[in-house]
Every structure is written in C-alpha cells, then in structure tokens.
C-alpha positions in Angstrom: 50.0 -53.0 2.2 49.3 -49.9 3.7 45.7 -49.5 5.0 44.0 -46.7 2.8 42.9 -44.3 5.1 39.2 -44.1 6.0 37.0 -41.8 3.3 35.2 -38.7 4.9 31.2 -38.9 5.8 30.2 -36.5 3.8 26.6 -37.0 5.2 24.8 -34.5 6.6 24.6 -34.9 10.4 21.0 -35.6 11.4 21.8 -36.1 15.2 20.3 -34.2 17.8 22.3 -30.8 18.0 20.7 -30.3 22.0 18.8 -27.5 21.0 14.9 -27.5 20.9 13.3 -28.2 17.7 10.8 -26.1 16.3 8.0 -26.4 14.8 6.5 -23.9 13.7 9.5 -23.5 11.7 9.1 -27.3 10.2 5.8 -25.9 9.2 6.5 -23.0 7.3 9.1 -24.9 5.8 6.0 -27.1 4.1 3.9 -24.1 3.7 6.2 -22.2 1.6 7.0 -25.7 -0.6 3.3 -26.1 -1.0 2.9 -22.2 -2.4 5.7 -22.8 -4.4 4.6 -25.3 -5.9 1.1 -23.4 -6.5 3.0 -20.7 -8.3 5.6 -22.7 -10.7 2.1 -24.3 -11.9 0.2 -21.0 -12.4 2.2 -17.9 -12.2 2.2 -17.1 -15.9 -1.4 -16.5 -17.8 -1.7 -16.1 -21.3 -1.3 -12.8 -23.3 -4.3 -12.9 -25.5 -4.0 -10.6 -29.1 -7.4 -9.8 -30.4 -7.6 -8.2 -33.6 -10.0 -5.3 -33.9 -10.3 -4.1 -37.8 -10.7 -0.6 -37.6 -7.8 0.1 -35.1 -5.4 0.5 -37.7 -1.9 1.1 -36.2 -2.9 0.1 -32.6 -2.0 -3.7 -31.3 -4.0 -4.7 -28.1 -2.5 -7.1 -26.0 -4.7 -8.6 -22.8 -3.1 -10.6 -20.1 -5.8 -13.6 -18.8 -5.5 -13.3 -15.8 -9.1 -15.4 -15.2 -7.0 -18.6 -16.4 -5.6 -19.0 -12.9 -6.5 -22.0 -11.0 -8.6 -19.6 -9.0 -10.2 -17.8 -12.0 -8.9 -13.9 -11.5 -5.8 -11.8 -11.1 -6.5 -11.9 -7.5 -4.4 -15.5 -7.3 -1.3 -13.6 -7.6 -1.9 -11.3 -4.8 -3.2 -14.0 -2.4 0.2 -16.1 -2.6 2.1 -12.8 -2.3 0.1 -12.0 0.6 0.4 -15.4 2.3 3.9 -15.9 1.4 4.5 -12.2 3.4 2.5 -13.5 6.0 5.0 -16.6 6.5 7.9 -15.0 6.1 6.9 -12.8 8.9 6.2 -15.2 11.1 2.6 -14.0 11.4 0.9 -16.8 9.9 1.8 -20.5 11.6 0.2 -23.5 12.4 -3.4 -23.6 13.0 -3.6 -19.6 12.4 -7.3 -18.0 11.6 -6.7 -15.8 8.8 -9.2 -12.9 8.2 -9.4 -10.8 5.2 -12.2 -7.9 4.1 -12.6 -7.9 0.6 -15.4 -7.9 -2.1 -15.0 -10.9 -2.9 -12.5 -12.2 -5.9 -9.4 -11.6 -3.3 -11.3 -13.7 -0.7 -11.7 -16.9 -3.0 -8.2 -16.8 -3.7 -7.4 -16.7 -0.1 -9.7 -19.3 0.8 -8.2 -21.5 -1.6 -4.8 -21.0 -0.1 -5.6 -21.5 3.3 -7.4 -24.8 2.3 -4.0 -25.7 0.8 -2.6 -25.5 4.1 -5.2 -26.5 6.4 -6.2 -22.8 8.1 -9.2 -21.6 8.7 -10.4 -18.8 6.8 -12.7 -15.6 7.4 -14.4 -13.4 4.3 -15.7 -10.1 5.3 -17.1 -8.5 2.7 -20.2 -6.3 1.6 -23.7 -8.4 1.7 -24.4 -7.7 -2.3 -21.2 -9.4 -2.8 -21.8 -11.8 -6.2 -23.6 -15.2 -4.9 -21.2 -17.0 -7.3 -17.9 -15.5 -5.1 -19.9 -16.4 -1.7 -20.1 -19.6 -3.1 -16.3 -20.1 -4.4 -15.3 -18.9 -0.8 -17.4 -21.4 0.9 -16.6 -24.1 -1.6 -12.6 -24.0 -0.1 -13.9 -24.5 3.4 -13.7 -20.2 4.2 -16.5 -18.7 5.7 -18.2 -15.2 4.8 -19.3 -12.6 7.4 -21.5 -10.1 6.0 -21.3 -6.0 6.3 -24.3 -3.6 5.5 -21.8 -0.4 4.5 -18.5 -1.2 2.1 -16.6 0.9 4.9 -17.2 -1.2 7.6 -15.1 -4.5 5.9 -12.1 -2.8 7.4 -12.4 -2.5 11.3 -14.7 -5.7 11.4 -11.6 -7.7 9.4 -9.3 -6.2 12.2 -11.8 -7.3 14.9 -12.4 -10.6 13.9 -9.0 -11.8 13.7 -8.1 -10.1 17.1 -10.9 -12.2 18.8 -9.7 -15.2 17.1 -6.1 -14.7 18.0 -5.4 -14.6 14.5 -4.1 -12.8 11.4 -5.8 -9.8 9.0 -4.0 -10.7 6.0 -5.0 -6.6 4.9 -4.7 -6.6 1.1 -5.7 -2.9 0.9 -2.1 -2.2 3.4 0.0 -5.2 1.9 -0.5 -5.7 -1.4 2.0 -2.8 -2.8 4.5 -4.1 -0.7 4.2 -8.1 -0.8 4.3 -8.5 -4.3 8.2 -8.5 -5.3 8.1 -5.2 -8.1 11.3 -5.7 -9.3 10.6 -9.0 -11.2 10.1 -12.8 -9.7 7.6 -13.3 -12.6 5.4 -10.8 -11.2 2.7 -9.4 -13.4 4.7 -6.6 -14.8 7.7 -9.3 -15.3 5.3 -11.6 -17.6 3.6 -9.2 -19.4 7.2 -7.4 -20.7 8.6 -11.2 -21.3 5.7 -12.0 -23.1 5.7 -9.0 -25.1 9.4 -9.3 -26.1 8.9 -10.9 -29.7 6.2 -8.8 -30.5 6.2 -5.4 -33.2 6.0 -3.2 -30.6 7.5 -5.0 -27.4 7.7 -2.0 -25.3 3.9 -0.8 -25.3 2.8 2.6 -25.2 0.2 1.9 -22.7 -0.3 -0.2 -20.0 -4.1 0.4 -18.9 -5.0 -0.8 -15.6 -7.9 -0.5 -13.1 -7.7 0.1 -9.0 -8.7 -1.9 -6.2 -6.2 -2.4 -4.0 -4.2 0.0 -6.0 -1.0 -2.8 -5.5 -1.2 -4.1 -9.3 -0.8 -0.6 -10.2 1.7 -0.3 -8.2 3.7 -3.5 -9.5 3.3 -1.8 -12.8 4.3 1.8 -12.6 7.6 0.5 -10.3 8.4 -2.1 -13.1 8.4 0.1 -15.5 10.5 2.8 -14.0 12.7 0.4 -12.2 13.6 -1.1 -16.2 13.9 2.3 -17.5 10.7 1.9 -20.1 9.4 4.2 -22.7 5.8 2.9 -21.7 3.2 4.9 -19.6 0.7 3.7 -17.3 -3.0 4.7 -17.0 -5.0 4.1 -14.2 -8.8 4.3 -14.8 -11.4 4.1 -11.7 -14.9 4.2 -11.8 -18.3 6.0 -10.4 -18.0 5.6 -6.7 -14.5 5.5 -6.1 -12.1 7.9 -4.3 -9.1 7.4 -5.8 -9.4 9.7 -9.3 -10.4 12.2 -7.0 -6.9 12.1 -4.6 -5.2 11.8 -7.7 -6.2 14.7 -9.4 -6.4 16.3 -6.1 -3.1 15.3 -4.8 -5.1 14.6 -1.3 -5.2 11.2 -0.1 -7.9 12.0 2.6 -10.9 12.1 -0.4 -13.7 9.7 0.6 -16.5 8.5 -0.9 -19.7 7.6 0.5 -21.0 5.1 -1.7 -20.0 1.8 -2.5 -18.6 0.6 -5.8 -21.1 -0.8 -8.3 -18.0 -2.8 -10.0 -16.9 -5.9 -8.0 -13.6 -5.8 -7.6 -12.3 -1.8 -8.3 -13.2 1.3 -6.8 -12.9 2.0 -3.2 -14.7 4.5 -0.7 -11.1 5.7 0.7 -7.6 5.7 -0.4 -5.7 2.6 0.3 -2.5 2.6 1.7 -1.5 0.2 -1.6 -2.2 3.2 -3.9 0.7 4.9 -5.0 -0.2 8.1 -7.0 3.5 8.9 -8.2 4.3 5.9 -10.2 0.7 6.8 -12.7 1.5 8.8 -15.5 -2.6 9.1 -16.6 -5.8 8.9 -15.1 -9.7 7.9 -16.2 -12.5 8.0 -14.0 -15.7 6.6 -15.9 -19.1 5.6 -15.4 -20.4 2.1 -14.7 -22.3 1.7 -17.5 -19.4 1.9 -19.7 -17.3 -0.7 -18.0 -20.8 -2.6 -18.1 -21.2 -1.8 -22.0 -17.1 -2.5 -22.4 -17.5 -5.6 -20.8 -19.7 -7.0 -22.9 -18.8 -5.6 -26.1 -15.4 -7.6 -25.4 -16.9 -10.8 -24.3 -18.7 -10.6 -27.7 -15.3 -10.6 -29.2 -13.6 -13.1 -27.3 -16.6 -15.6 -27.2 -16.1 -15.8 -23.6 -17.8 -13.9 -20.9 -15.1 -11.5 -19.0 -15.9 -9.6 -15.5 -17.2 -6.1 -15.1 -13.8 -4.7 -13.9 -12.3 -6.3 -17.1 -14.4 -4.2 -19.2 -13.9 -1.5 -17.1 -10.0 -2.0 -18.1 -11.2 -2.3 -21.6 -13.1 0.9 -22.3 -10.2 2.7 -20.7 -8.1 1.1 -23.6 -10.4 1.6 -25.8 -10.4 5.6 -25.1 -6.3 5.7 -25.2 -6.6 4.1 -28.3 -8.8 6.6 -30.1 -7.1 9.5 -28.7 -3.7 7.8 -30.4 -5.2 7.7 -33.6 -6.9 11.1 -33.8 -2.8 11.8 -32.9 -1.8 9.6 -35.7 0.2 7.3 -33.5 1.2 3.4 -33.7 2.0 1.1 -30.9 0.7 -1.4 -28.3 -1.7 -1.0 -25.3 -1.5 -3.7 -23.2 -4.5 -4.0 -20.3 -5.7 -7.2 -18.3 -8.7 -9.4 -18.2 -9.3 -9.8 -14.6 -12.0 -12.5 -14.0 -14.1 -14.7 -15.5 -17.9 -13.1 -16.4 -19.6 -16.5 -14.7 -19.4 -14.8 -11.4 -21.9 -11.9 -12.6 -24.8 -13.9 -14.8 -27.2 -12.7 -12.2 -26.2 -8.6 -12.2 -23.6 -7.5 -14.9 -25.1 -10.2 -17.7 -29.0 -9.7 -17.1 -30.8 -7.5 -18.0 -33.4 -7.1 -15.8 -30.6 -6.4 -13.1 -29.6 -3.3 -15.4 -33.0 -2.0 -15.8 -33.8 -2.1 -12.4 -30.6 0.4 -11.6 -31.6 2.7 -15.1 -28.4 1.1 -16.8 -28.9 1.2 -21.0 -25.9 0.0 -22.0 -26.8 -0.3 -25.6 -26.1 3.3 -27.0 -22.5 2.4 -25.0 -22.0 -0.7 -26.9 -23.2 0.8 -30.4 -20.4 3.5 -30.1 -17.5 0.8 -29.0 -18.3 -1.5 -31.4 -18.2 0.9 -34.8 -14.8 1.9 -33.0 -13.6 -1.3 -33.2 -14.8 -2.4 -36.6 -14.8 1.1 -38.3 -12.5 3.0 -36.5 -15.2 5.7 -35.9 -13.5 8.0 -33.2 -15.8 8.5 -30.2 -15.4 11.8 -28.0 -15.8 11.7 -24.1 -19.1 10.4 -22.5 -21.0 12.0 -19.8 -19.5 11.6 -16.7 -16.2 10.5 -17.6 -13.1 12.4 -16.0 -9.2 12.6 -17.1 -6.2 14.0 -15.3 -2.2 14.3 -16.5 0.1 14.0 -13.6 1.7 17.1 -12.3 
C-alpha cells in the first residue's frame, strides 16, 4: 500500500520566534479581557417608564443608570476612559492612575483599578459626599482633598507627574473615549430600548453636564442616525457652561463651586461640545433639590440630586409641549443612587442651613404631574435656542 502522506499541523506554533517577549503587552491583553468582561455584565441599565396622570400625551422614559455595579452613570465613562488609557499605551503594569473629580467618576475608577491591581488617586473638593469618600476608599483608592473646585485640575496633573503616572482627565477624554457612533454606548441603548415603544424616536432627550462627554455621546448619536429627536442640555446655579452657550464664548468662568455633585463646572471643559445641543436650561438648585425628591416619591426609591436636576428639566419641556398641544416621548436619565446624599440633599437641616425651601418647588411639580397644572418659569431659571 501506498503510505498516506503525513496530515498538516495545523497547530498554532508556540515556539520561541527570537524576538523579546513583552510584557506589558501580555498585560494589557488581561486588562482589556477583564474590562470586557465588566461591560458584557453591566453595559445595558434599565429604561424605567413611570406613569404621571396629568401628562396626558407625554411618555417619560428614564434610563437607570444607578443600577451599575458601581451605582451611577459614571461606570460607563470610567471603562471608556481606562480602555483609552490601555489602548494608548498610557496605562500598564503597576501604573498610579490619578483622576480630579467630585466624586461619582472617582468611585467608578477606583473600582476599575482594583480590578486590575493599580493604585488609584481621588482628587476632589473636601465637601465631597462622605458616602463617595467612602466608596472610593472602600476599592482600595485614596482621596486627596482641595479647598477651591478649581484647583482639582492642576493638582490631578501634579500628582500623577510625581508618581510617574497617569491623569486619566475625564473633563479632556471623556467626549472622545466613549465610541459615539454605537458599541452599546448610552445613546445606542437608550434608542434600542426605545425601539418597540409608541413613540420610539423621542422628541427629547434631556440631559445634564459635567463633563459635558454624555452630552456629547448623545447629540453625535443622534445626528450621526439622522434622528428627528432634539437634545436639551440643562445646567445648574454655579456652572459656566449655560453661560458659553448662550454666549458662544468658551472662556466664561465661574467662581463658585457647584452645589449639585456631579454637574456644573466652574470652566468649560474641553468634553463640552456646544454644537451638537439643540436647547439649553440653566436652573436653580433648589429645583433639582425639589425635582429630586418629588421623583424619588414616585419611584419609591431615593435618586441623586443631578438626577432631579435632569428631572425638572423634563418636567419643564414637558409642560411647554402641552401648552403647544404636542405628543411624544422625553427620555432623560437617573444618574445615581440618592444614598450617597442622606446627609445634604435628603435632610433637612442641611437645606435650612443654606436657606433652601424646597416645598413651594415640590407643590408646583407634583400638581403638574397629577393634574397637569402648567407651571411658568421660576426665579432664576434661564433658556437659550441655538443659533
């Protein structure tokens, strides 16, 4: 007989190939296998539909984004940021990762780098939430305090130069990290999700502004899919971005520091992108304080205060939409949990020491939302079109 020929190794060829190895590469091979991981188990939140029984015409859709494992939007941004971070060869084995933010942002991050064995440095404003120092501290990160919300940005940069390490810079990164055209990013899931519902393409998305970058993700989405839907953008008291919007100038400061954790910034952040916003709000913290909990009356659940800042915002689009005689869906975003703010936002003695009544506030919202009673502008509130 004639011997068969021998059958071809299809193996893959594991022997040395002379070179050096690397391994630095190995480990960003892990890292990214361990974030992936991370987000096929928590990318997508729920989209919560409350009913409110005197918006008649109006659906209101609100993505719950406090479900993540680390209990805010912020989770998303984090992995984008450390995913950026890898792929740019910036963060690596043993790297000290340094981030200034207020404090949601940083106990997402904290988790992260626990996940993959870095240590990890908060800076952030010293009346920063107890319950976020906590979380932060809790994933092995450690918090370095600032007495002025401007200062978080040049000791971030300093701190991780000392430490030969990396400022992971959420205020420059996050518009650009996060992958806008889809990848199950926010703007991905909500349309998805909304895609068997009466309205699926919603008049409004409503959204508020830290970093500016899940704005960003939104008004991009929506133009990059050729929607109908408009974005709104609504900031609060001590914040400069209304101010460069309405202005067009992005050199507007502001010289006092947000009163809502999370949104509103003394400058313009390189995230914000003014162009993609087709509306914008600028409204006084005791309405996202009254907002807040109004809605975490509703949902039997305590939300966060930039969640109700969010909320009045949709609230106010809303009523203007009806006084228009107008149907559709607004769709906005609970960003946190309200168990990081029991000792400010939810007690009352905290309010009354800073001349907050939120009561008239929550009076007016809630015979909107029962009765339909139309409510006209507040005191201090602010809206601009874009040009």
């Amino acid at each position: 007989m004639t011997a068969m020929p021998p059958r071809p190794d299809t193996r893959p060829d594991t022997r040395p190939s002379g070179l050096p190895p690397s391994p630095d590469r190995d480990w960003a091979q892990r890292a990214m296998k361990i974030l992936q991981g991370d987000g096929r188990r928590s990318a997508d939140t729920h989209l919560v539909n409350p009913t409110f029984r005197g918006l008649k015409g109006i659906s209101i859709y609100l993505k719950d984004e406090s479900t993540h494992p680390t209990g805010s939007l912020k989770h998303r941004l984090a992995r984008s940021l450390f995913l950026y971070g890898i792929c740019n060869g910036r963060i690596r084995p043993g790297t000290t990762l340094v981030e200034a933010s207020s404090g949601s942002t940083a106990v997402s991050e904290a988790y992260f780098a626990e996940l993959l064995g870095l240590p990890f440095v908060a800076v952030m404003p010293r009346e920063t939430s107890r319950q976020k120092i906590e979380a932060i501290e809790r994933y092995g990160g450690r918090c370095h305090f600032v007495d002025a919300p401007d200062q978080i940005y040049s000791t971030a940069a300093a701190l991780a130069e000392e430490a030969s390490g990396y400022y992971l810079d959420q205020f420059t990164y996050a518009e650009r990290a996060t992958d806008w055209r889809g990848n199950n990013n926010i703007a991905d899931s909500i349309f998805g999700q909304m895609g068997g519902e009466p309205h699926p393409e919603p008049r409004w998305i409503v959204m508020s502004a830290g970093t500016g970058g899940t704005a960003a993700t939104l008004g991009r989405y929506i133009r990059y899919r050729n929607l109908e839907t408009r974005l709104c953008v609504v900031d609060v008291e001590h914040s400069a971005f209304f101010d460069a919007y309405r202005l067009q100038d992005r050199s507007v400061r502001c010289a006092t520091g947000s009163g809502i954790e999370g949104v509103g910034r003394p400058r313009v952040e390189p995230s914000f992108i003014p162009e993609v916003i087709d509306y914008m709000i600028k409204i006084p913290d005791v309405l996202s304080i009254a907002a807040m909990r109004v809605l975490s009356r509703r949902l039997f659940r305590r939300v966060g205060g930039s969640t109700g800042t969010n909320f009045f915002a949709l609230c106010w689009i809303a009523a203007r939409m009806m006084e228009a005689g107008e149907e559709g869906a607004i769709v906005s975003l609970i960003c946190d949990s309200g168990d990081r703010y029991t000792s400010t936002y939810y007690n009352d003695d905290w309010l009354r020491e800073r001349g907050m009544d939120v009561g008239p506030c929550c009076e007016i919202l809630e015979a909107f939302l029962d009765r339909g009673i139309p409510f006209a502008d507040f005191p201090g509130m602010m809206t601009a079109a874009s040009a």
